[in-house]
C-alpha positions in Angstrom: 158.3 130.8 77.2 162.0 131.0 78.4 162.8 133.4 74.9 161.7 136.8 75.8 159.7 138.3 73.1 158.3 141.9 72.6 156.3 143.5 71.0 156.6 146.3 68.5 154.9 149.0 70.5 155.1 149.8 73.8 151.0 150.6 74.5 148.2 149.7 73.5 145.7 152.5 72.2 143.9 150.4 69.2 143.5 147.0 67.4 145.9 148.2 64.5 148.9 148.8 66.7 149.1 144.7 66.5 151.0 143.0 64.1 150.6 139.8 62.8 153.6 139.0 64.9 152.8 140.9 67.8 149.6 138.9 68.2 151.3 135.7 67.9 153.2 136.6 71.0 150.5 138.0 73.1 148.0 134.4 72.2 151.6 132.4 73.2 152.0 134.5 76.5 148.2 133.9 77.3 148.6 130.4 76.5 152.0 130.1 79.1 149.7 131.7 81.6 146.8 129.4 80.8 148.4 126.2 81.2 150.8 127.3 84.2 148.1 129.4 86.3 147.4 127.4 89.4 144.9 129.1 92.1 146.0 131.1 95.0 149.5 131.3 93.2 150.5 134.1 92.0 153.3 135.8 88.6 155.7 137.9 89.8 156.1 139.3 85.9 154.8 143.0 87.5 156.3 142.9 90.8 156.7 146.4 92.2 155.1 147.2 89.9 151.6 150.0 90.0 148.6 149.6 87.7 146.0 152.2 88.3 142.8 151.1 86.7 141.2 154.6 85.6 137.9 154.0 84.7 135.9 157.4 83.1 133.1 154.7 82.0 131.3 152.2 84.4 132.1 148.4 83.3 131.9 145.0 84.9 133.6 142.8 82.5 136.8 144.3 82.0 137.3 146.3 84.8 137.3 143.2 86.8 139.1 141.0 84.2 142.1 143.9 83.9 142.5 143.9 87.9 141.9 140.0 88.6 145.2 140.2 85.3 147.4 142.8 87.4 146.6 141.0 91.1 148.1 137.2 89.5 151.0 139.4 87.9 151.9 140.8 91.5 151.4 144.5 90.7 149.9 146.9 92.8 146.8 147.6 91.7 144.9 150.6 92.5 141.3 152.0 91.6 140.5 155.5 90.0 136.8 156.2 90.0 136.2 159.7 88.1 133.0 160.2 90.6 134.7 160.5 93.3 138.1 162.3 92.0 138.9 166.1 91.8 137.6 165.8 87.5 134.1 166.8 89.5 135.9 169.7 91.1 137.1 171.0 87.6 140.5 168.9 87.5 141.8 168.4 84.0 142.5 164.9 83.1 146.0 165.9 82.2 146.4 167.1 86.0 144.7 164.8 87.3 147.5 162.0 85.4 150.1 163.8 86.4 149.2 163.5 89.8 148.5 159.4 89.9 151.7 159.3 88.1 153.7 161.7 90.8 152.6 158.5 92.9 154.3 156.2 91.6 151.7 154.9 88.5 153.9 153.0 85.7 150.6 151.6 83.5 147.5 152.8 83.1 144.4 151.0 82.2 142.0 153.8 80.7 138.5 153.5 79.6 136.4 157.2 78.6 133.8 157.9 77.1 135.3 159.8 74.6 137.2 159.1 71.8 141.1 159.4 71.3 141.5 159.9 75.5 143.9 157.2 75.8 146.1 158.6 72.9 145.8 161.8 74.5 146.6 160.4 77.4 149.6 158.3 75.9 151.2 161.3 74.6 151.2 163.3 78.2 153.0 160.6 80.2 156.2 158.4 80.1 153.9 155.6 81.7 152.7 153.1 79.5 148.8 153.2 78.6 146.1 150.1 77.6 142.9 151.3 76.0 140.2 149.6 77.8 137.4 151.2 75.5 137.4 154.9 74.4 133.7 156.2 72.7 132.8 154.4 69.6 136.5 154.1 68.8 138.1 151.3 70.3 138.6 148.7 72.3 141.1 146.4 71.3 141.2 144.1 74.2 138.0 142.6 74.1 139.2 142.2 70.0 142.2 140.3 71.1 140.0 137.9 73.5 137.7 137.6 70.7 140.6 136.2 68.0 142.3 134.6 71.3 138.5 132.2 71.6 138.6 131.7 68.1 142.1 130.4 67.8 142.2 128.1 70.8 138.3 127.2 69.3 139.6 126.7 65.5 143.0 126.2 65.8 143.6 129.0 62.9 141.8 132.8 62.7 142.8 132.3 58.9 140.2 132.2 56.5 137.2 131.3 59.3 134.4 133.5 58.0 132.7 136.0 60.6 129.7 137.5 60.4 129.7 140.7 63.0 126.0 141.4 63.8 123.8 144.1 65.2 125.0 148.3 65.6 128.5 148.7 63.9 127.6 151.9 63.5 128.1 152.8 66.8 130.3 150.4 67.9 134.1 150.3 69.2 133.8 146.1 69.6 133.3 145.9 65.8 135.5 148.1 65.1 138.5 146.7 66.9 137.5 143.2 65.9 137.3 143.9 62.4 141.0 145.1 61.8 142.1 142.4 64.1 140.4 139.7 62.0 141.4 141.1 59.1 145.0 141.4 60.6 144.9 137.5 60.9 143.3 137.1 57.6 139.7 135.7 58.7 136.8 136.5 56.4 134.9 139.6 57.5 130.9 140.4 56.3 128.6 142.5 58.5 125.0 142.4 59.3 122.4 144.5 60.5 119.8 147.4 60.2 120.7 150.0 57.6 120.4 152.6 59.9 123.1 151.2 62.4 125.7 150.1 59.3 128.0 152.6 57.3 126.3 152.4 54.1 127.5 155.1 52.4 131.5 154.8 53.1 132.1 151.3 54.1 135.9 152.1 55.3 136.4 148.7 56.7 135.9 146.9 53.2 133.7 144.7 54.3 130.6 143.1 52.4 127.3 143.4 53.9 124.8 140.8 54.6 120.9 141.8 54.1 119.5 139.4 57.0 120.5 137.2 59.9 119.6 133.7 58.1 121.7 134.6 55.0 124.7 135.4 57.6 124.1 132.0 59.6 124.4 130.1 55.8 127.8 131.6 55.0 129.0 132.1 58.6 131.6 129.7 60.7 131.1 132.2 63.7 128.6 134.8 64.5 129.7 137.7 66.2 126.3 139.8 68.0 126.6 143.3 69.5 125.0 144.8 72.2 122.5 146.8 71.1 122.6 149.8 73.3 119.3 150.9 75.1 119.8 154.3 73.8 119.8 153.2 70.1 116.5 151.6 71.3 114.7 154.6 72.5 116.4 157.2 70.1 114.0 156.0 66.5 117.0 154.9 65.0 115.2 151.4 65.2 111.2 151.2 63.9 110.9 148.5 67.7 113.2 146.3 69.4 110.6 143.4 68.3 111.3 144.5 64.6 115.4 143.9 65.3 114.9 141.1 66.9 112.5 139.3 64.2 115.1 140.4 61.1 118.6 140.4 63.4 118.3 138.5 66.6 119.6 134.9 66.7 116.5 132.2 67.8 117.9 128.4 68.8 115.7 127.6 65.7 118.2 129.2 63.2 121.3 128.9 64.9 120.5 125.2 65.7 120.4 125.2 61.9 124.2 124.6 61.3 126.0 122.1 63.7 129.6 123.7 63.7 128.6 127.5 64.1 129.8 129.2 66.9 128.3 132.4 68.2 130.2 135.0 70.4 129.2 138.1 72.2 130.6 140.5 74.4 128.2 141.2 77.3 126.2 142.3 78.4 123.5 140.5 76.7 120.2 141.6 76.0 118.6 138.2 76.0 115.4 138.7 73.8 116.7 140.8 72.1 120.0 140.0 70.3 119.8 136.1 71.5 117.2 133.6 72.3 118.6 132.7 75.7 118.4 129.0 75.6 121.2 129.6 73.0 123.3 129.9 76.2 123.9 126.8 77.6 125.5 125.2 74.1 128.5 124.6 74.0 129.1 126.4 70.6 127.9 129.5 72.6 131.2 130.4 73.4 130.1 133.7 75.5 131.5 132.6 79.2 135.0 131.4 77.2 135.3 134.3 75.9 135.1 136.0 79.6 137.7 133.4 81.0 139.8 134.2 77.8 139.9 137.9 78.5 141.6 137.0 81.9 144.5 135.2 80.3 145.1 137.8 77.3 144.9 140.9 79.5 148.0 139.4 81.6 149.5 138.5 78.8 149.5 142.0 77.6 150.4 143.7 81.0 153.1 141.3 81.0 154.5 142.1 77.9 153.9 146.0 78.3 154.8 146.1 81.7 158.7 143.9 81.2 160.8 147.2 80.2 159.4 149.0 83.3 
């Protein structure tokens, strides 16, 4: 890792920012942290260095995984809840950036509930901006964590064939992972309810596949959603025990194929989407994927964060 490398952009709003090439060199620079991390030590890549993590949305996974990234880079990391900020006082959220970046803020981590924030966001401020989920548009970390399991799993993205299960409809996980697989050439189908697939204007290209047994016959890796609890309650769905019977994964069928791997990512609704004892496999390669998403998200600050 002694040649420094960039990438082509200098953000990250979306999966299709990412070349080919500029993938390559964030999976090398999680890699470098991967086999070099030793605990309690720490990267001085973003020394000086202030990350606010500004978080419209609640989250777990990559809240923490983004901060736990910027605290082993030696940034400053600081915490913006939207709850408790002047937004509730009527604030606009282009005030309210200019005044975290008046402080001092280089990078920005920003998750919203809204779609297009962080390019909004991106074009208000000299900082430098990570999309940590916006709406049902994007969220092209948890992507790049996705392809980042696969490769270290596989050795090669490149013609594996994945099946992405459950609401696409509605979701900014397939979205993101389906340009970024495609980006890196893997196979692409879909799978789920035809209520909760885009039937009628498939703009990803990608074939659909009627039922989950017929996805776990041609699939090397399963990819399940989250199902929402609002697509649950809102009739979209006849019963969640009707999507579990035709889309949810039992250790019956995914026992069926000794090499298939299945990812997800979190929070599970074990029931539901998975048979739970599907867990503990080790093909089940949900709690990888978590540690992964550790490793890629300092590789991306690191490589955002060099120019500052």
């Amino acid at each position: 890792m002694n040649e420094l490398k960039k990438l082509s952009v200098p953000y990250l709003l979306e999966s299709a920012d990412l070349n080919r090439d500029d993938i390559k060199i964030v999976f090398d620079k999680a890699d470098f942290f991967m086999q070099n991390y030793k605990r309690g030590e720490k990267f001085s890549d973003l020394k000086g260095i202030t990350v606010a993590m500004a978080f419209f949305e609640p989250s777990t996974r990559t809240k923490l995984s983004f901060d736990i990234a910027a605290k082993r880079l030696s940034a400053d990391s600081i915490s913006f809840a939207s709850s408790t900020s002047s937004i509730t006082k009527g604030e606009s959220l282009i005030d309210t950036l200019h005044t975290i970046e008046a402080m001092g803020v280089e990078m920005y981590v920003v998750r919203h509930k809204n779609s297009g924030v962080p390019k909004f966001l991106q074009e208000n401020t000299k900082g430098v901006i990570l999309n940590a989920g916006d709406g049902k548009h994007a969220h092209p970390t948890q992507a790049l964590l996705d392809s980042f399991t696969l490769y270290k799993h596989f050795g090669a993205v490149k013609g594996l064939k994945v099946c992405i299960v459950g609401d696409i409809m509605h979701s900014r996980v397939a979205r993101s992972n389906i340009d970024m697989l495609k980006t890196l050439e893997a196979d692409v189908k879909l799978c789920g309810p035809g209520t909760l697939l885009p039937r009628n204007i498939n703009v990803w290209d990608c074939d659909i596949i009627e039922n989950i047994n017929d996805a776990i016959e041609w699939a090397d890796v399963i990819l399940v959603l989250r199902l929402q609890r609002e697509r649950m309650e809102s009739g979209i769905l006849p019963s969640i025990e009707e999507f579990n019977r035709f889309y949810g994964v039992s250790l019956e069928q995914f026992s069926k194929k000794q090499d298939l791997v299945l990812m997800h990512p979190g929070p599970v609704n074990y029931g539901i989407e998975l048979d739970y004892r599907i867990a503990p496999n080790k093909n089940c390669l949900i709690q990888t994927q978590v540690t992964h998403g550790v490793f890629i998200r300092m590789a991306l600050l690191s490589l955002l964060g060099s120019d500052l």
